[in-house]
N, C-alpha and C positions, 0 to 999 in steps of 0.2 A: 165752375172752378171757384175756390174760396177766395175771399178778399181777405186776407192776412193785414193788420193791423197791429199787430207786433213784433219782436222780433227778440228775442231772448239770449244770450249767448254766454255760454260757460267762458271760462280763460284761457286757463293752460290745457294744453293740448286741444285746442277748438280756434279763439279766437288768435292766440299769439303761434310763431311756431316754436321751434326745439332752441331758438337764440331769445326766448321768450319775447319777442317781436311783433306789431300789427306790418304785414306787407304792404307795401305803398299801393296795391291792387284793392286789395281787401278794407284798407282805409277809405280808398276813395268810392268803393263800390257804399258802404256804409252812411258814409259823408249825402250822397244822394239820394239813398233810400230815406233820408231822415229830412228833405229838404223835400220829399213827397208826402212829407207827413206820417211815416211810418215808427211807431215808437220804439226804441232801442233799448235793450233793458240790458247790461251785465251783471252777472249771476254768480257769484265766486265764493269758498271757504275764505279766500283773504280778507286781510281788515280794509276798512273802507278807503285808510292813503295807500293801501298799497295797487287799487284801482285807478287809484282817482287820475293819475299820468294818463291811465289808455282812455279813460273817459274824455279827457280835454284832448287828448289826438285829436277822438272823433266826434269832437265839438259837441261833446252831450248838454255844456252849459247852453250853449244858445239855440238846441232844437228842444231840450227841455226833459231827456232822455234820463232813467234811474238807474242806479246802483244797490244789489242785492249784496249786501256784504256778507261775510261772517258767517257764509252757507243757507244766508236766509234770515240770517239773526236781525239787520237792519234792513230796513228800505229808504232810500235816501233819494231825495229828488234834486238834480243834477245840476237845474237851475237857478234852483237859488240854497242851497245847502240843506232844505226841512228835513226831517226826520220823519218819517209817517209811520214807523213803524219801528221796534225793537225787544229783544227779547235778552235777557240776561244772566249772568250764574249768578245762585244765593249767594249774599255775602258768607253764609255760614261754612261750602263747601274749601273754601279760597285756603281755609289753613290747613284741611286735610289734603289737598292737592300739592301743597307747599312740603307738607312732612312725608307725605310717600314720593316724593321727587330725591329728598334729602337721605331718606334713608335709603333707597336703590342707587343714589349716588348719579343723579342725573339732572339736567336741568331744567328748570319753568318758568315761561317768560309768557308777558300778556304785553296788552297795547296799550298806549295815551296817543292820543291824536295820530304826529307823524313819526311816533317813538315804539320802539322794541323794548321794556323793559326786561333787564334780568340781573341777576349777582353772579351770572359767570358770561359777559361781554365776549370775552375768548374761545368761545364754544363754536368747534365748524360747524356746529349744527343750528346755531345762532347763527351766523354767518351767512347761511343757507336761506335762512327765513329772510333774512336782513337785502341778500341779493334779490329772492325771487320779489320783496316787495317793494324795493328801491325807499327802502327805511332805514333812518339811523335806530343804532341803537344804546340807550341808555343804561350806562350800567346804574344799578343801588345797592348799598352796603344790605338793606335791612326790606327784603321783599315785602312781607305782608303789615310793614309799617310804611312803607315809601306806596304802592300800589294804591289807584285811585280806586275807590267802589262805586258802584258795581262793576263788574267786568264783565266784558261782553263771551271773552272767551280766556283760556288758558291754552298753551300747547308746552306740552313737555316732549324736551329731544332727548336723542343717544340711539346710539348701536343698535340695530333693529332687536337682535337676542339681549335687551337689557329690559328693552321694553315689555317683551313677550306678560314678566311676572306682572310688574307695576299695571299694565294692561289689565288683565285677570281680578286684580286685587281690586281694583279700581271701581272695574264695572259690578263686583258686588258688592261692594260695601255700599256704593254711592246706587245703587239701582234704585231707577222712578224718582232720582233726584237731578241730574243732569247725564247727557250721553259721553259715550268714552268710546271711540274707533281710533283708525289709522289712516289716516290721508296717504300717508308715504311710508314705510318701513319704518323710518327713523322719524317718525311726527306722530306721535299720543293726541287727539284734539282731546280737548274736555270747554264741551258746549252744553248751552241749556238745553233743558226738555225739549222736543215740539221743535229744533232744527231743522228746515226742510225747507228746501227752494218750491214743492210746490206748493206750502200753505201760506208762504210768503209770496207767491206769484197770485195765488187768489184772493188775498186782500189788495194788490196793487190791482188786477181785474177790477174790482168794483169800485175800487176809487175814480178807477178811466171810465167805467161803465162800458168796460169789454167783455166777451167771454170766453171761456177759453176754446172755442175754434175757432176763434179769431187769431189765434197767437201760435207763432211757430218758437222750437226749442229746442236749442243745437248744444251737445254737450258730450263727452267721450268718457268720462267715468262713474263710479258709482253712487255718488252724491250726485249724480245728475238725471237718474234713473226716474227719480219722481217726477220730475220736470217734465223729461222725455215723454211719460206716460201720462199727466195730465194735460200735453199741449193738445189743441186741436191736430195741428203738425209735430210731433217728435221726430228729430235728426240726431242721428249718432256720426260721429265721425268716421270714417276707416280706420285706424288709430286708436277707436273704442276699445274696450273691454269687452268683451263677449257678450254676458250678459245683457249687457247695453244695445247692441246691436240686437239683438233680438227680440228686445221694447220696444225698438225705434219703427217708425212708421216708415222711414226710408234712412239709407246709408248713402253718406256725400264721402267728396275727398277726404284726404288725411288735412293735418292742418299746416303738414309742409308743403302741400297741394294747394291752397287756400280752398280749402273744402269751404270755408264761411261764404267766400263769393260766389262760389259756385249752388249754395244754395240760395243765396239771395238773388241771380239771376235766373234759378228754378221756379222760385214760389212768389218772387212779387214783381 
């Protein structure tokens, strides 16, 4: 049997449940795996404060555990705040993402620290971001004058059918210069190039001097697909996405189940 030595874990729908919650089960099963020395990495499209709560639950400062922010965009070590890794949007893309936000008549909002920047505060779909990250947010009269550079990421909201054109338009004009998908119906990401929890999990590899069968990777959607596929162990939730599951090396609970515990008393 493998010695697993890490332990990887998407968010929503994996680690939290549907109250986007860690279980008092699933915390404490976590808490001990990490007091064995096993290393704990969360993996998520959020920015990096909107982790950082479930991080300190389960004491990633004092076992010394990382956070994959931004889908991979950051690597951050838990312990003492370093940065080891980041990847960015050109400044140049920031004011064409700003003018086709405006003229579809939608909104575009990025991050500072533990802030939601946008010029429409009032947007449910601001709102939405704001709750799933337990982030304020900062309104600015004058976006791509208030906005700090570079930016890690952009996300533009509205109406999933609003999105549909802005989507389309986006991914060609801007092609091989940053990526443009949908997290959610109503969430446009606009990330840099080269986005990817597994090319961001192989440079954390070689900084540990692990490899990846060493490392298990628990995740339920399609940003988590790479992951899944370069772990030694790939887990898909029940709760996955199809595709997903049928990457994964095994299928555990859902994550209203604590599928999370139940893999970690499987594999380590």
């Amino acid at each position: 049997m493998n010695t697993y030595k890490m332990l990887v874990l998407d968010l929503d729908g994996t680690l939290t449940n549907t109250q986007k919650e860690i279980t008092p089960r699933t915390r404490e099963v976590l808490i001990e795996l990490q007091r064995k020395g096993v290393l704990l990495v969360l993996a998520s499209g959020r920015p990096t404060y909107g982790i950082a709560p479930l991080a300190d639950e389960l004491q990633m400062d004092r076992f010394g555990g990382y956070i994959l922010s931004y889908n991979g965009g950051e690597i951050i070590d838990w312990s003492n705040g370093t940065k080891l890794y980041e990847n960015v949007l050109p400044d140049s893309v920031v004011p064409q993402l700003y003018a086709a936000a405006a003229e579809h008549q939608v909104t575009i909002l990025t991050y500072d620290e533990q802030y939601i920047v946008t010029e429409h505060p009032d947007d449910p779909y601001v709102g939405k971001e704001a709750f799933l990250n337990k982030m304020e947010v900062r309104p600015c009269s004058n976006f791509l004058q208030e906005v700090r550079l570079p930016l890690p990421k952009c996300l533009i909201v509205g109406d999933a059918d609003r999105l549909i054109g802005i989507e389309a338009e986006l991914s060609l004009a801007l092609q091989g210069e940053i990526s443009v998908y949908r997290s959610e119906p109503y969430f446009l990401e606009l990330v840099p190039m080269g986005i990817d929890k597994a090319q961001s999990l192989a440079v954390l590899l070689k900084e540990k001097g692990f490899s990846r069968e060493e490392m298990v990777a628990v995740g339920d959607g399609y940003n988590d697909l790479s992951m899944i596929e370069f772990a030694g162990m790939g887990v898909a939730m029940a709760n996955a996405q199809e595709p997903v599951k049928k990457a994964a090396d095994y299928v555990t609970l859902s994550n209203e189940e604590e599928g999370v515990a139940a893999v970690v008393e499987r594999f380590f």
